[in-house]
TISETOR-270804 format. One line per 8 residues: number of its first residue (from 1); for each residue x, y, z of N, C-alpha, C, O. Coordinates in steps of 0.05 Angstrom, whole numbers, plus 5000, padded with zeros to 4 digits. Example, Ala and Ser with C-alpha at 12.3 -4.5 7.8 and 13.67 -1.06 7.14 Angstrom:
<recs>
1> 5264,4886,5156,5246,4910,5156,5264,4934,5156,5285,4934,5169; 5257,4955,5142,5273,4979,5143,5258,5001,5157,5268,5023,5161
</recs>
This chain:
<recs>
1> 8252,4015,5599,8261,3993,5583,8289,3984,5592,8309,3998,5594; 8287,3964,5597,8311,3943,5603,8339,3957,5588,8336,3975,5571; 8363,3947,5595,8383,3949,5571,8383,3922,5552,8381,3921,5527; 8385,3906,5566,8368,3876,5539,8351,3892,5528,8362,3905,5510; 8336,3896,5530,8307,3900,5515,8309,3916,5491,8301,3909,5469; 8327,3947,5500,8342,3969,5485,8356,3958,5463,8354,3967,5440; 8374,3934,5472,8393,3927,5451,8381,3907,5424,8389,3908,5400; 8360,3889,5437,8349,3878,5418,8336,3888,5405,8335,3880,5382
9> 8314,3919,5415,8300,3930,5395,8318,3948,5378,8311,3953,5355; 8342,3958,5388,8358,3967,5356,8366,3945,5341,8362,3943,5317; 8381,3924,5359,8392,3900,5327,8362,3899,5319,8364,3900,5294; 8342,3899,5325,8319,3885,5306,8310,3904,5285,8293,3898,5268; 8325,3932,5285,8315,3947,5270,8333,3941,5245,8322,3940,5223; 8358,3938,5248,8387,3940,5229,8380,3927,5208,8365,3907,5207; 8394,3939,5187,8390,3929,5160,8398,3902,5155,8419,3901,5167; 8395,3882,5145,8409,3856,5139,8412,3846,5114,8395,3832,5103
17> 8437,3856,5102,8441,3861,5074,8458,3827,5076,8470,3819,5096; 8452,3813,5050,8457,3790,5045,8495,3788,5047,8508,3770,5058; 8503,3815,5030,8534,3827,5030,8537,3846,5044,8519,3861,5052; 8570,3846,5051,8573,3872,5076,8588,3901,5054,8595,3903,5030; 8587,3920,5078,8607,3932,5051,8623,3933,5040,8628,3954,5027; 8642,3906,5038,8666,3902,5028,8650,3880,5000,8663,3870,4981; 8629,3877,5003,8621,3859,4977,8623,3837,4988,8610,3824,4972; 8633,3813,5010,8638,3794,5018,8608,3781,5040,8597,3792,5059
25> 8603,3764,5032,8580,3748,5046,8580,3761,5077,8600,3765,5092; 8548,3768,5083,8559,3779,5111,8548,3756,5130,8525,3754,5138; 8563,3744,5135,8569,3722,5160,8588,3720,5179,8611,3713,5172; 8583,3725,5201,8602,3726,5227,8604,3687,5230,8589,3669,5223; 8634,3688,5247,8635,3678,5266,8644,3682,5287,8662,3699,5291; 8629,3664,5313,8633,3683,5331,8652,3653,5357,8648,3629,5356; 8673,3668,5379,8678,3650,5393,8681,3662,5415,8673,3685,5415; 8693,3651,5443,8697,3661,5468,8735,3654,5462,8748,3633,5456
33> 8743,3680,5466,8776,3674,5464,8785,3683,5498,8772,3691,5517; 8822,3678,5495,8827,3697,5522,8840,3717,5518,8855,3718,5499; 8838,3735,5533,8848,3756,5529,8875,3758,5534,8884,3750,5555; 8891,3771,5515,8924,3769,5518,8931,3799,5539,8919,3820,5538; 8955,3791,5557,8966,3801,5585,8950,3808,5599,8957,3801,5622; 8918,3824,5602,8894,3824,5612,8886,3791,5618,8887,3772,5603; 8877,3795,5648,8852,3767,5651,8827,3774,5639,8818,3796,5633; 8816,3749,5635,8789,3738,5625,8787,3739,5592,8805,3740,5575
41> 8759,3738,5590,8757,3723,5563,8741,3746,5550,8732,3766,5561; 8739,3740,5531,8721,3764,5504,8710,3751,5482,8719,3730,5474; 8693,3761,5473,8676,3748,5449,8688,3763,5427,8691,3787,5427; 8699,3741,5403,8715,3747,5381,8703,3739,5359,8704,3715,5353; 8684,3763,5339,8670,3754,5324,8681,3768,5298,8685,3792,5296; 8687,3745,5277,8699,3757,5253,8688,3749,5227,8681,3725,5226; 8685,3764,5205,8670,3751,5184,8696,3741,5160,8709,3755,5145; 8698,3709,5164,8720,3693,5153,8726,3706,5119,8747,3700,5110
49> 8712,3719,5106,8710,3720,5080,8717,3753,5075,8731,3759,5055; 8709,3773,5091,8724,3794,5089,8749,3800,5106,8767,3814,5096; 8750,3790,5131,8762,3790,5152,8760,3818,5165,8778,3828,5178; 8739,3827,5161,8731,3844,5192,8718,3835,5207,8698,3821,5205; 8737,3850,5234,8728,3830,5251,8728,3847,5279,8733,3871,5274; 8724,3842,5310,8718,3854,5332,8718,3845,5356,8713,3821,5357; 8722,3856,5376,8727,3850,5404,8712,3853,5417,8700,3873,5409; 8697,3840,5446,8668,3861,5459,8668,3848,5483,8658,3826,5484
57> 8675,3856,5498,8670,3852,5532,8701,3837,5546,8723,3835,5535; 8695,3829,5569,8723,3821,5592,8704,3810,5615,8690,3822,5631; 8709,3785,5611,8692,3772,5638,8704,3744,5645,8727,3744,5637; 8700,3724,5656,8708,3697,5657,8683,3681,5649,8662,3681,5662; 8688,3669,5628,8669,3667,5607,8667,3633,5602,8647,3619,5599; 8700,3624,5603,8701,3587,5591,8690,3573,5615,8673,3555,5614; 8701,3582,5638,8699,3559,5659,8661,3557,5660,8654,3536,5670; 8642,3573,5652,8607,3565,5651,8604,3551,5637,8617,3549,5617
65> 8578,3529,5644,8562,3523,5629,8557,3537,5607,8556,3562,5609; 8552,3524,5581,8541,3538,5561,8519,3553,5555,8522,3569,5537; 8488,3550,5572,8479,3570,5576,8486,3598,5592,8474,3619,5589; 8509,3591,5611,8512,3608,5621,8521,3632,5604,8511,3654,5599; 8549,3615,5596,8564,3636,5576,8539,3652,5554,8540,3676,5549; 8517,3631,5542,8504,3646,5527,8490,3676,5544,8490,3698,5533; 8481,3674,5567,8474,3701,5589,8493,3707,5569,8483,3713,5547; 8524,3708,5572,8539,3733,5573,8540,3740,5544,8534,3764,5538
73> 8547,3720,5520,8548,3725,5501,8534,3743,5483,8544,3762,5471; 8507,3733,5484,8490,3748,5475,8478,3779,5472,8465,3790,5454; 8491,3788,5502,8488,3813,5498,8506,3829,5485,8499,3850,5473; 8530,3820,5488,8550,3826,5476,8557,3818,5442,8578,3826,5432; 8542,3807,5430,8545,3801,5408,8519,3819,5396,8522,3829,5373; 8500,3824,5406,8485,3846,5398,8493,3876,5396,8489,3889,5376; 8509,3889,5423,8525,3903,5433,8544,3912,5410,8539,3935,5404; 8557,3904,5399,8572,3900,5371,8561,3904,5355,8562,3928,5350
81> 8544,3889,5337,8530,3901,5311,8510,3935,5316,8510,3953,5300; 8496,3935,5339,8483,3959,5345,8513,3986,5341,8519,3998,5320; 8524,3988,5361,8545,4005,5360,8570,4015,5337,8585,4034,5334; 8564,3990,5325,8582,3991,5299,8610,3971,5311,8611,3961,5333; 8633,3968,5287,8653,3957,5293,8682,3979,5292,8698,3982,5274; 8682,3988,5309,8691,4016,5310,8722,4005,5321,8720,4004,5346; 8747,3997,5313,8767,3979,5326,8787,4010,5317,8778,4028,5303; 8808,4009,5324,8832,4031,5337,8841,4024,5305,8835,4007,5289
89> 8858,4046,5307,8873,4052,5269,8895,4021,5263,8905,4013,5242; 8894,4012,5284,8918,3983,5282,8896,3969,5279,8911,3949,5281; 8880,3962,5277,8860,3937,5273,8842,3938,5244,8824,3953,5239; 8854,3916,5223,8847,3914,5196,8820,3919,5196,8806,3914,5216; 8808,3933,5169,8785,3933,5158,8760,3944,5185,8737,3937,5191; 8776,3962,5193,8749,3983,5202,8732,3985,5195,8735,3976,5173; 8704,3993,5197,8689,3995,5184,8690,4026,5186,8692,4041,5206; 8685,4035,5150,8672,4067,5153,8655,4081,5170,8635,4070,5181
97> 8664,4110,5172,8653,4115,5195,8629,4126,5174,8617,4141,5190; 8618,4128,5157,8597,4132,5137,8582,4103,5123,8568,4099,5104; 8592,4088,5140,8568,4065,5129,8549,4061,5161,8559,4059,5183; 8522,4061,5155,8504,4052,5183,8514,4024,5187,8525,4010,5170; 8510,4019,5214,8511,3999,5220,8497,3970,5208,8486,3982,5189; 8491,3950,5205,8483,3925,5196,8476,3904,5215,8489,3908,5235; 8461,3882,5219,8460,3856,5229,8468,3843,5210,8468,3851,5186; 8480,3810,5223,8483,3789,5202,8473,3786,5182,8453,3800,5176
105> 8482,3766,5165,8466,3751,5143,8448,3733,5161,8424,3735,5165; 8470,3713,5172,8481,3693,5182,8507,3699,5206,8523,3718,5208; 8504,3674,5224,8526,3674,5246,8525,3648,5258,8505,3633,5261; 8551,3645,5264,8559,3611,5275,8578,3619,5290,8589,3640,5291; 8584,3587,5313,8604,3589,5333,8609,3562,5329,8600,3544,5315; 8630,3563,5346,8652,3542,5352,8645,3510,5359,8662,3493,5353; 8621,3502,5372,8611,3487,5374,8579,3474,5382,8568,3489,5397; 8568,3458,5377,8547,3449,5383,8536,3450,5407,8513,3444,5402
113> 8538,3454,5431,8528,3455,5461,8523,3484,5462,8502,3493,5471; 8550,3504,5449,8543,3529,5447,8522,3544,5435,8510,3563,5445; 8519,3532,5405,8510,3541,5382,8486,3535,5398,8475,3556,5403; 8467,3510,5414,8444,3518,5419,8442,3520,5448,8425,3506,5458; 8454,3533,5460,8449,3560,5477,8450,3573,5474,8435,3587,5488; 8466,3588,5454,8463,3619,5445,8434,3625,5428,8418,3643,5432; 8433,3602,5408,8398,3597,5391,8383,3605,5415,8371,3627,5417; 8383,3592,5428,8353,3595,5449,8363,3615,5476,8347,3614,5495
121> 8382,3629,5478,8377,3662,5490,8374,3679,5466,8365,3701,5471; 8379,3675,5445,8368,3696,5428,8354,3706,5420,8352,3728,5409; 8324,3676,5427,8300,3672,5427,8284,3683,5446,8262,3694,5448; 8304,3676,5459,8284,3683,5492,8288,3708,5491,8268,3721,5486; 8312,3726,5495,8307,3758,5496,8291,3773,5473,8282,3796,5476; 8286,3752,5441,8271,3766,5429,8282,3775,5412,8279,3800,5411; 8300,3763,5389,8322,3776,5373,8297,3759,5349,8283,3740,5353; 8299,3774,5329,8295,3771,5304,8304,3740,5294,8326,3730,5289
129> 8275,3731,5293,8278,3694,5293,8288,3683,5269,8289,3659,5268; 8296,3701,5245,8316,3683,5227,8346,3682,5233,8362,3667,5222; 8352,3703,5258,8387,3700,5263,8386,3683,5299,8404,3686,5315; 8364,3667,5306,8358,3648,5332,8359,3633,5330,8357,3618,5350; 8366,3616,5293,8380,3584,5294,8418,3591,5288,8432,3595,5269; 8420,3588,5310,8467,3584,5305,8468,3555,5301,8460,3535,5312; 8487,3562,5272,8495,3525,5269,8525,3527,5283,8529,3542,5302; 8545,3509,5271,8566,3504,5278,8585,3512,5256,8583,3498,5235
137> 8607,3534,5256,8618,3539,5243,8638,3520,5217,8653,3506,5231; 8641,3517,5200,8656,3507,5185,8683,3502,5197,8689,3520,5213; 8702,3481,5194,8734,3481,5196,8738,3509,5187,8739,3529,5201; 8740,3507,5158,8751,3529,5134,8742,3559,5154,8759,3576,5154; 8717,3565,5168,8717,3601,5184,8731,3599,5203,8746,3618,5207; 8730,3575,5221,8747,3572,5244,8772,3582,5250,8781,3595,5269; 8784,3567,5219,8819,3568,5208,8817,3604,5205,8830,3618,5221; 8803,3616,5188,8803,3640,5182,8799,3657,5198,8814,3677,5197
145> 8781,3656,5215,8778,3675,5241,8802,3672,5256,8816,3692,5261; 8807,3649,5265,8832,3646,5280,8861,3665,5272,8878,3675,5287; 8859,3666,5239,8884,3679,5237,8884,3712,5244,8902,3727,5250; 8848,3716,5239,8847,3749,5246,8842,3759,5277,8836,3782,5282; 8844,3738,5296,8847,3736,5330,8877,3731,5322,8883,3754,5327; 8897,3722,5315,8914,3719,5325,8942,3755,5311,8965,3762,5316; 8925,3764,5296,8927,3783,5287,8921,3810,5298,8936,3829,5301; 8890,3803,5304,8891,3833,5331,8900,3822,5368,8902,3838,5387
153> 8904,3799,5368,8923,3805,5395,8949,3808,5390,8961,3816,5410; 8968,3805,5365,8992,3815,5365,8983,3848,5363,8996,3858,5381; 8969,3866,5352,8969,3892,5352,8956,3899,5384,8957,3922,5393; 8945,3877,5398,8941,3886,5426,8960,3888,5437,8965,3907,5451; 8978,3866,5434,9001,3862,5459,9030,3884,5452,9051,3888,5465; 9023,3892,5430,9033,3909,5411,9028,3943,5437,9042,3954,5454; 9004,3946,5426,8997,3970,5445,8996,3976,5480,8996,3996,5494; 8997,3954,5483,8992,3947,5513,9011,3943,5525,9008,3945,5549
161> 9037,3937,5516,9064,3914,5518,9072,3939,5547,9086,3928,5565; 9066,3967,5553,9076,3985,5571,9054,3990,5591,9051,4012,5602; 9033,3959,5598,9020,3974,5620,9021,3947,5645,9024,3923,5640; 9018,3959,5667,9014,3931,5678,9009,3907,5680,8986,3909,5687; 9014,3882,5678,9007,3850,5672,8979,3853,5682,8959,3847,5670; 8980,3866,5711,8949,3854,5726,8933,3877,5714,8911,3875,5724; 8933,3896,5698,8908,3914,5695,8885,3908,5684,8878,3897,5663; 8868,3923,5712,8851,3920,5704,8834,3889,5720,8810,3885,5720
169> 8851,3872,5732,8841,3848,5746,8824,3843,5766,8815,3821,5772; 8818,3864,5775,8799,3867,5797,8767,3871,5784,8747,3861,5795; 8766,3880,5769,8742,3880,5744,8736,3861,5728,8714,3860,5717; 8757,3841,5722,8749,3817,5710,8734,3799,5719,8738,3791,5742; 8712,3787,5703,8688,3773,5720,8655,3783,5729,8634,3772,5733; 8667,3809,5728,8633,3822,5737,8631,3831,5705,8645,3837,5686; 8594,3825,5718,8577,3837,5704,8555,3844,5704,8543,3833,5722; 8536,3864,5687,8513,3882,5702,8493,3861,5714,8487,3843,5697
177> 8483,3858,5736,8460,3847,5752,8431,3845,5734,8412,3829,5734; 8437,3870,5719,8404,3873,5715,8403,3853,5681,8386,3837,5673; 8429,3861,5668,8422,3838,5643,8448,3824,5628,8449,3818,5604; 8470,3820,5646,8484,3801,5643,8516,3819,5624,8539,3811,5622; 8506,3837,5617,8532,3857,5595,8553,3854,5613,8550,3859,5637; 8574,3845,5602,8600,3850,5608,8617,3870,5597,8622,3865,5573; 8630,3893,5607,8646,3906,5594,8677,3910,5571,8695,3896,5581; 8682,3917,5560,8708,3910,5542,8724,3930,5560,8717,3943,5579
185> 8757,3929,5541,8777,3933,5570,8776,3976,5577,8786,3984,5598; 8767,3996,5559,8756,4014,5563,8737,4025,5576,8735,4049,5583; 8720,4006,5579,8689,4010,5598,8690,4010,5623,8713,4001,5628; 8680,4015,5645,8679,4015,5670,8644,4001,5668,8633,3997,5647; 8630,3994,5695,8609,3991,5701,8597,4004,5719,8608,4002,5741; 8578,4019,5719,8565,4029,5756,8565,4006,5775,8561,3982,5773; 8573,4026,5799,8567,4007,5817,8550,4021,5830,8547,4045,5828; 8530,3997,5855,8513,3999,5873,8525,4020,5897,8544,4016,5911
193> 8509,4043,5897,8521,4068,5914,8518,4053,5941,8538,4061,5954; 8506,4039,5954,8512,4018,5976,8531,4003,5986,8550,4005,6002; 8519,3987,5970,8538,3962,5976,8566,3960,5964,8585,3949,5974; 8567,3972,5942,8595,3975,5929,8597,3953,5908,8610,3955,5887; 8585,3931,5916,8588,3909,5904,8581,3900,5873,8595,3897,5853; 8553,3899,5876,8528,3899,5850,8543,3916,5831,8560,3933,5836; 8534,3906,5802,8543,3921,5785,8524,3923,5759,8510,3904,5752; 8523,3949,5745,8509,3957,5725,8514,3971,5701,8528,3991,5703
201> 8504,3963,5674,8518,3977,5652,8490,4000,5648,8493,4013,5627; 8476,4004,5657,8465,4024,5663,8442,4033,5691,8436,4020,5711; 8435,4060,5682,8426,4064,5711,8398,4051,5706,8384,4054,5726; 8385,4037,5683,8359,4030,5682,8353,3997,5696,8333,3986,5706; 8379,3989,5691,8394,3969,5686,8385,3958,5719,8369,3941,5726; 8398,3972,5731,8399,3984,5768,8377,3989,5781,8371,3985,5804; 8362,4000,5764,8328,4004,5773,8315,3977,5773,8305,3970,5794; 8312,3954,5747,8296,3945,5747,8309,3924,5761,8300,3903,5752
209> 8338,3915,5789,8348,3896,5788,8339,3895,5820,8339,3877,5838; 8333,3922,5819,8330,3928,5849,8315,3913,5866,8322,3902,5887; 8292,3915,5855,8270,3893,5877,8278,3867,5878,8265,3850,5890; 8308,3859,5861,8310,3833,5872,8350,3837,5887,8360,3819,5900; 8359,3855,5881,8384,3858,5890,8385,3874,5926,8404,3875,5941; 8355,3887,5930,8342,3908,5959,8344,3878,5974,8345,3881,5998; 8346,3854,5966,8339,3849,5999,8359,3825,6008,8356,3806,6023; 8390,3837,5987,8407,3824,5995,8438,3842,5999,8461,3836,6004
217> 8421,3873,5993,8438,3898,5981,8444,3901,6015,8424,3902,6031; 8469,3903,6025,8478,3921,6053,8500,3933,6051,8519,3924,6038; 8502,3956,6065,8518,3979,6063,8553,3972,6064,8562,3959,6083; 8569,3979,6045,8588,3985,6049,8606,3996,6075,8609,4020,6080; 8619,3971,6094,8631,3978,6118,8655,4000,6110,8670,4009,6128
</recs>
């Protein structure tokens, strides 16, 4: 099984409680932000009404087309609810480490070109077809999410403020061959024991990319 495949069949399992556990409507919104002193971009998905909220991957994400970005998005916005919202002791409204995980109510983004590219890769990989229509977020979540992004990059730039400007820059941009995952700034990816190049968020990932990555794969000089 794919890692797409893996990830959609746990979100499709997750509970989808109308409220989260703070009692607040559970609705994300979700956007492509940049990442502060680190390059590239990350998907910043926050629920405007409780204000927990989360970080998930490092790639160069604005300069695509909007289906493109949806490739990247998607897996990564699944990636997140499966794993939980597990953010460092400086980042508001953790979620307990004793509540299971959840899928949306509901979820929206930033705009219309986006909202239906992300609808229709959500479809296409097979996500549970009442969360495969994205509208367009409200002003009023926009305003609110924005304040809880601008909140966990001061506690980023906060923690970070003692490591190199470029860390980490050579990794920005890739992502796995076999289903598009981009990593967040802790993660590493496999790479192709060959070529060096190719990259994978798992080794299944690597198997099934092979018969089309073998006949352009050459050895590391």
């Amino acid at each position: 099984m794919s890692a797409t495949a893996s990830r959609v069949k746990k979100f499709n399992t997750l509970r989808r409680p109308e409220r989260d556990a703070w009692g607040a409507p559970n609705h994300y919104h979700f956007s492509v932000k940049s990442l502060p002193i680190v390059p590239g971009n990350a998907v910043f998905l926050a629920n405007p009404f409780s204000g927990h909220h989360h970080v998930e991957g490092r790639a160069r994400i604005t300069p695509l087309s909007p289906d493109d970005q949806a490739t990247i998005i998607v897996p990564l916005l699944l990636e997140s609810f499966v794993t939980r919202f597990d953010e460092g002791d400086a980042i508001i409204n953790v979620m307990p480490h004793d509540v299971m995980p959840w899928a949306p109510w509901s979820w929206s983004t930033t705009d219309d070109a986006l909202a239906r590219a992300v609808s229709a890769r959500l479809e296409a990989v097979g996500v549970r077809s009442e969360l495969c229509q994205v509208p367009v977020s409200t002003t009023e979540q926009v305003h609110d999410s924005d304040i809880f992004w601008a909140k966990w990059s001061e506690s980023l730039l906060t923690q970070m403020s003692s490591l190199p400007a470029d860390m980490g820059a050579q990794d920005v941009g890739k992502w796995c061959g076999g289903c598009g995952f981009t990593p967040s700034l802790d993660t590493e990816l496999l790479r192709c024991g060959r070529c060096k190049q190719a990259r994978y968020c798992t080794k299944a990932c690597q198997k099934e990319d092979w018969k089309i990555h073998k006949t352009r794969c050459t050895p590391c000089p």
